[in-house]
Structures are given as structure tokens and as C-alpha cells.
C-alpha positions as CSV (number, residue, x, y, z in Angstrom):
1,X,61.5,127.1,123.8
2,X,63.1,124.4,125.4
3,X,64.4,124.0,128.7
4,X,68.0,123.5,128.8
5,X,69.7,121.6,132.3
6,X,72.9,121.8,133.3
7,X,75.5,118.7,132.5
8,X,77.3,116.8,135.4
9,X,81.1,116.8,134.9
10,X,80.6,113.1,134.2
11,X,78.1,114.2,130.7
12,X,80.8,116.5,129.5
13,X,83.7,113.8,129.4
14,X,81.5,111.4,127.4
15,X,80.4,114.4,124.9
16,X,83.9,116.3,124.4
17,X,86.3,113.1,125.4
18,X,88.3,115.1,127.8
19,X,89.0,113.3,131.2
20,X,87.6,114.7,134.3
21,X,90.9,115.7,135.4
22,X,91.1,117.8,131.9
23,X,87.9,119.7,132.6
24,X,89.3,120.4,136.3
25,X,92.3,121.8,134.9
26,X,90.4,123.5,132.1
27,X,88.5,125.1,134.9
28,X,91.7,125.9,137.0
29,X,93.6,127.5,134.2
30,X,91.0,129.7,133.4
31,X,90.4,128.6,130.0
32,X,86.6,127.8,131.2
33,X,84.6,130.3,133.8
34,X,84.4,128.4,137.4
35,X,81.5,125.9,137.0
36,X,78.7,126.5,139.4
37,X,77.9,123.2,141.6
38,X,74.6,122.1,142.6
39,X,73.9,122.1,146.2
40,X,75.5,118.5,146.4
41,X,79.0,120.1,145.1
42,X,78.5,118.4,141.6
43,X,79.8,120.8,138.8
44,X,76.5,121.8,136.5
45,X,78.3,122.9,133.1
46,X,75.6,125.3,131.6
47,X,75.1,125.2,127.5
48,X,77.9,128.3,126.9
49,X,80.4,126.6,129.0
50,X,79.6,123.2,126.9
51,X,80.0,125.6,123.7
52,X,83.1,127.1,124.9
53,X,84.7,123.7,125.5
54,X,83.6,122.0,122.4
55,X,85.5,124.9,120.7
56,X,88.8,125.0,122.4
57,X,88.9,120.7,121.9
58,X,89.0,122.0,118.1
59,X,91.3,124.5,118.9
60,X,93.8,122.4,120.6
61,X,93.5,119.4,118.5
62,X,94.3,121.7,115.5
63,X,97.6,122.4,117.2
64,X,96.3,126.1,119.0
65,X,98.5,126.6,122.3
66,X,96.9,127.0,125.2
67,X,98.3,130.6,125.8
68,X,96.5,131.7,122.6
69,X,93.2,129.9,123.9
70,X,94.1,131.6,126.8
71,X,94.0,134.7,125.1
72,X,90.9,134.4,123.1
73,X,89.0,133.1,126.3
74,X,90.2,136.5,128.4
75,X,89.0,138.3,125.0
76,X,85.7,136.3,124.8
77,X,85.0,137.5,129.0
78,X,85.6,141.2,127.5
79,X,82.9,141.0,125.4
80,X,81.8,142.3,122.4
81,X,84.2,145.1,122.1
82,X,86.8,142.2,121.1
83,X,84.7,140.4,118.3
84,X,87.5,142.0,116.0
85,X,90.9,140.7,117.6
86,X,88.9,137.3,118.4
87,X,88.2,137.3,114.3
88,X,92.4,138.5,113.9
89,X,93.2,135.6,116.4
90,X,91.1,132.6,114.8
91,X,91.6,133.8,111.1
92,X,95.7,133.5,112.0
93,X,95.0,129.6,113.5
94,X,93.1,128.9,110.5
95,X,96.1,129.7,108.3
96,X,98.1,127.7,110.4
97,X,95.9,124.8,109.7
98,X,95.5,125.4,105.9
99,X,99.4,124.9,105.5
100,X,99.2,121.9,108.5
101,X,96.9,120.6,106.2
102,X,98.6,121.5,102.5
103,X,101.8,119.7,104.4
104,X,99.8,116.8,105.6
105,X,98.7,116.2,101.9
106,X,102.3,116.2,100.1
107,X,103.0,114.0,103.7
108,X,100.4,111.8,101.9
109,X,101.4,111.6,98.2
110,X,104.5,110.7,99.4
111,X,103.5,107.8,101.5
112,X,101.3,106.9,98.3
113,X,104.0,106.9,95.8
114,X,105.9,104.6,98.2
115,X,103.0,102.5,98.5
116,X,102.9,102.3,94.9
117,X,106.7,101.9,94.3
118,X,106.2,98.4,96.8
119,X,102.9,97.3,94.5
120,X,105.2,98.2,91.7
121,X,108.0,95.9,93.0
122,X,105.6,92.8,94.5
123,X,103.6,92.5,91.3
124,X,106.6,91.9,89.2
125,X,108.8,89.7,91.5
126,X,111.6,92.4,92.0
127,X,113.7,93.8,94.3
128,X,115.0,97.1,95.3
129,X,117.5,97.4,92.9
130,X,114.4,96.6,90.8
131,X,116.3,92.7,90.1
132,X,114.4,89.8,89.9
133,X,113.2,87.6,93.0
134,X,114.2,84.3,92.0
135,X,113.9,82.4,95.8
136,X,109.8,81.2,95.0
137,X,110.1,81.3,99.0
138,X,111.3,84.7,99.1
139,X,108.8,85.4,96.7
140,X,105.9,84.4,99.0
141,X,107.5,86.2,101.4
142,X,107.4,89.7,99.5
143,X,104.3,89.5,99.4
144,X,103.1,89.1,102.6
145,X,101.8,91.9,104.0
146,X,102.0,90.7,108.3
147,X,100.8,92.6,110.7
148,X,100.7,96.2,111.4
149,X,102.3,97.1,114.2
């Protein structure tokens, strides 16, 4: 089996891309069991704690607030007796995702019908009142694409 060693604070931020200071307050809100220190007082994050983070990034970046982490953290220290309202309280978030996400994808075909109204507009020479460009400079100009900004 192999041997597993404990991450330095520094390991952590580079694998989840939370800041030091995140992890700190991660640790001092609870959300993550006080991380042991090595007799230099460098924080050793042990594979669960690693686990446990890697999760609540996902859970946070899909829009979870931290009371409800909170929540299933406390429910996670309680053990196995909670399995079910842990299941209650993830199967809710993922939902909320699932409409985020059906939202986020009529977000998109609108962008992409504007996007094709513009290619619509550009590739015959009109304007928005769907009139012809007759300026050739203006024409140039409607098609140029600049910068994104």
C-alpha cells in the first residue's frame, strides 16, 4: 500500500487554487478540521482533509453557500448516522446546478442567435434596420472584429 505524507499549506494552494489565506480561513471557520503542524508549526494537510477541500472548491464554485458547506461539514464530523441528510443536502445542490446549468444554456443560444444575427448583417453589407451599407469605409469597418475587451 502506499505511504501517503502529509502536504504543506504551500502543496495545497497549488493543487486546489485557494490562497493561503483561503485555507487559513477555511480552517478558522470550521469548514476543514484544525490542521495538525509538524514540529516546525508548518500545517501537514492529511489526504481526508485534501479530499474534503477538493470537494467544498466544487461546492462553492457551483454556487453552494458556505452555511450549507457548513452544514454538511458539521454532518460529515457526525458520522455515518448522517449519510442520509448529507445525500438530502447534495442531491438539493445538484438541482440547483441542473437549472444553473439549463439557464446557462438558453443564456447561450441567445448569445448565439445574436452572434448569428451580426454574421447575418456583415455578410450582406446591412445594417440594423437590415438597410444597405453603402460607405465602402463603413463597410470595412463592419467588419472588423477589434479587440475584445
Amino acid at each position: 500500500m502506499p505511504e501517503h505524507r502529509a502536504l504543506s499549506i504551500a502543496e495545497v494552494s497549488a493543487r486546489t487554487g485557494l490562497s493561503r489565506d483561503t485555507l487559513r480561513w477555511y480552517e478558522s471557520e470550521g469548514l476543514i478540521p484544525r490542521v495538525p503542524r509538524d514540529s516546525a508549526g508548518i500545517r501537514r494537510y492529511d489526504d481526508a482533509t485534501v479530499t474534503m477541500i477538493d470537494l467544498l472548491v466544487r461546492l462553492r464554485r457551483t454556487g453552494m453557500p458556505v452555511a450549507r458547506m457548513r452544514d454538511f461539514v458539521t454532518m460529515v464530523e457526525q458520522g455515518a448516522r448522517t449519510h442520509g441528510r448529507r445525500m438530502r443536502l447534495l442531491e438539493d445542490h445538484r438541482e440547483e446546478i441542473e437549472s444553473r446549468i439549463r439557464e446557462l444554456v438558453d443564456d447561450l443560444d441567445a448569445v448565439d442567435r445574436k452572434i448569428a444575427h451580426y454574421r447575418h448583417l456583415i455578410d450582406r453589407g446591412l445594417d440594423c434596420a437590415e438597410q444597405p451599407v453603402t460607405d465602402p469605409d463603413e463597410r470595412a469597418e463592419q467588419r472588423r472584429t477589434g479587440e475584445h475587451h
